[in-house]
C-alpha positions in Angstrom: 59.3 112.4 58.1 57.4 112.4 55.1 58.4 110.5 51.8 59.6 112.3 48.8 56.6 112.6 45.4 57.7 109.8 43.4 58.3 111.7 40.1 60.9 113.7 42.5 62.4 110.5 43.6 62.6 109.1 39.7 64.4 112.5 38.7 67.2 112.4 42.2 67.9 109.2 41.6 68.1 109.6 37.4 70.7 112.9 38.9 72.3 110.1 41.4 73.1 107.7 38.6 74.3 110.4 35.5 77.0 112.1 38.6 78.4 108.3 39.5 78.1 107.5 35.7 80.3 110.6 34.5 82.7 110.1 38.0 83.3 106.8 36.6 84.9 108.3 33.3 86.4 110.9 34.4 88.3 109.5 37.3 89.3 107.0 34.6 90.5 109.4 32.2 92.2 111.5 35.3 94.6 108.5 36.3 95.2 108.3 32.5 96.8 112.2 33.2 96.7 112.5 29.2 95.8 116.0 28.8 95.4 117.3 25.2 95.1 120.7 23.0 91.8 121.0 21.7 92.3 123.7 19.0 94.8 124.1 15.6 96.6 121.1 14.0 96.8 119.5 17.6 94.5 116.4 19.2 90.5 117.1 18.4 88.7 114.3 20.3 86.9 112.4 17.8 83.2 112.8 19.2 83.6 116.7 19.6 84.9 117.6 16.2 81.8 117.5 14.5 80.3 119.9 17.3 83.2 122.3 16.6 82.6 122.4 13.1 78.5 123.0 14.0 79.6 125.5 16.0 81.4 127.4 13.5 79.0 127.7 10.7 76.0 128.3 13.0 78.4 131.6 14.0 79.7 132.1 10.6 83.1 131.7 11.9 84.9 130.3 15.2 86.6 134.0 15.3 82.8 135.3 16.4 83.5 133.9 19.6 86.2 136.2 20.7 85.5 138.0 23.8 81.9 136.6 24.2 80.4 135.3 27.5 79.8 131.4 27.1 77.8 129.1 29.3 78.8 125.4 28.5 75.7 123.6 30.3 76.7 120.1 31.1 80.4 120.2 30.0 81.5 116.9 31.2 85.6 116.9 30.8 85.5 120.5 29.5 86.6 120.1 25.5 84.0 121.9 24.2 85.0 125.1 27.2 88.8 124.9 26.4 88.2 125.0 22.5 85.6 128.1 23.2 88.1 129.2 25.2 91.1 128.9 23.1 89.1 131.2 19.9 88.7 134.2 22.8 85.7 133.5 25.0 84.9 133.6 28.7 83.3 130.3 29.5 81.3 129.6 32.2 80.6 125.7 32.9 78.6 123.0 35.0 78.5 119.8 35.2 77.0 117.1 37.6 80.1 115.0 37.9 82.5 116.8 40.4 85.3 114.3 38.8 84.5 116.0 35.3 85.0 119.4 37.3 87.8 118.4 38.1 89.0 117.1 34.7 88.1 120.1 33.1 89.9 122.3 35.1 93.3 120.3 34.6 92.3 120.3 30.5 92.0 124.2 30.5 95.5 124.2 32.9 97.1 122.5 30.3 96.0 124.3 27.6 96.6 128.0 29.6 93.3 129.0 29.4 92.6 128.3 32.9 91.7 131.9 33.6 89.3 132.0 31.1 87.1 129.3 32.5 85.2 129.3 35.8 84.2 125.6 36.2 81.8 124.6 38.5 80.1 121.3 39.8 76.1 122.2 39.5 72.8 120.8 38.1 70.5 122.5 35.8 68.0 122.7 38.5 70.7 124.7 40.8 71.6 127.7 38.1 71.5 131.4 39.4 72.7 133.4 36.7 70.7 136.9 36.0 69.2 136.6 32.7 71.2 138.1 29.6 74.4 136.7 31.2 75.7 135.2 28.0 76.1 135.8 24.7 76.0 132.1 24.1 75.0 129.1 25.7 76.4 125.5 24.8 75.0 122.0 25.2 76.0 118.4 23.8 74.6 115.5 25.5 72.4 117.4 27.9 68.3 116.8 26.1 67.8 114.3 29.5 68.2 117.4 31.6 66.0 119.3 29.6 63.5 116.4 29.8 63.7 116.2 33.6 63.2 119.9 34.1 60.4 120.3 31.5 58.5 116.9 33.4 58.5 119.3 36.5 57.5 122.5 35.6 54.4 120.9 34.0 53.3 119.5 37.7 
């Protein structure tokens, strides 16, 4: 058996250690059970409000987002795809951590827009879509992926 380039093996175990990192939190926040609405008067998490209100004037208005086609790359728990969600859009989203995944899917259950979402454990590196599948494609958190994938496509 040969051994694996050792850029390749920085990047899998860099993947390795982001999945068990995020598993970690969300399994956490799963036993918690404490589900929340992301949109109106209701619970905003703290460290996604700001992105919300980004979001809004780089669209000149939240209501733009009706009916689009979103990709949330690297949703994590899934606040950012319910709140998309909740103003009208179909939301497509990945994330590493299948224990996010899982999260995300009870957040957008509890805040019936399960059908809506199609959440999916995946890596960057793993995405098939045909190109011109969105209308808009969300990120927060996610430059390291970026990183990763730019470091090998210049090898």
């Amino acid at each position: 058996m040969g051994t694996m380039p050792e850029a390749e093996l920085d990047a899998k175990n860099r993947s390795e250690n982001e999945r068990a990192f995020h598993d970690a939190i969300a399994t956490q926040e799963l036993s918690q059970g404490t589900f929340r609405v992301t949109v109106g008067d209701q619970f905003i998490p703290w460290n996604m409000k700001f992105y919300f209100d980004i979001l809004g004037q780089c669209l000149g208005g939240l209501e733009q987002l009706n009916g689009m086609r979103v990709l949330n790359a690297g949703a994590g728990q899934g606040h950012l795809s319910v709140y998309v969600a909740k103003k009208g859009a179909y939301v497509d989203s990945f994330d590493v951590s299948s224990r996010s995944v899982e999260f995300s899917k009870a957040l957008a259950e509890y805040n019936g827009v399960a059908e809506r979402i199609d959440a999916r454990v995946c890596a960057f590196e793993d995405l098939e879509y045909p190109d011109s599948s969105f209308d808009l494609v969300l990120g927060r958190g996610i430059c390291n992926a970026y990183v990763v994938m730019a470091g090998n496509s210049a090898e």
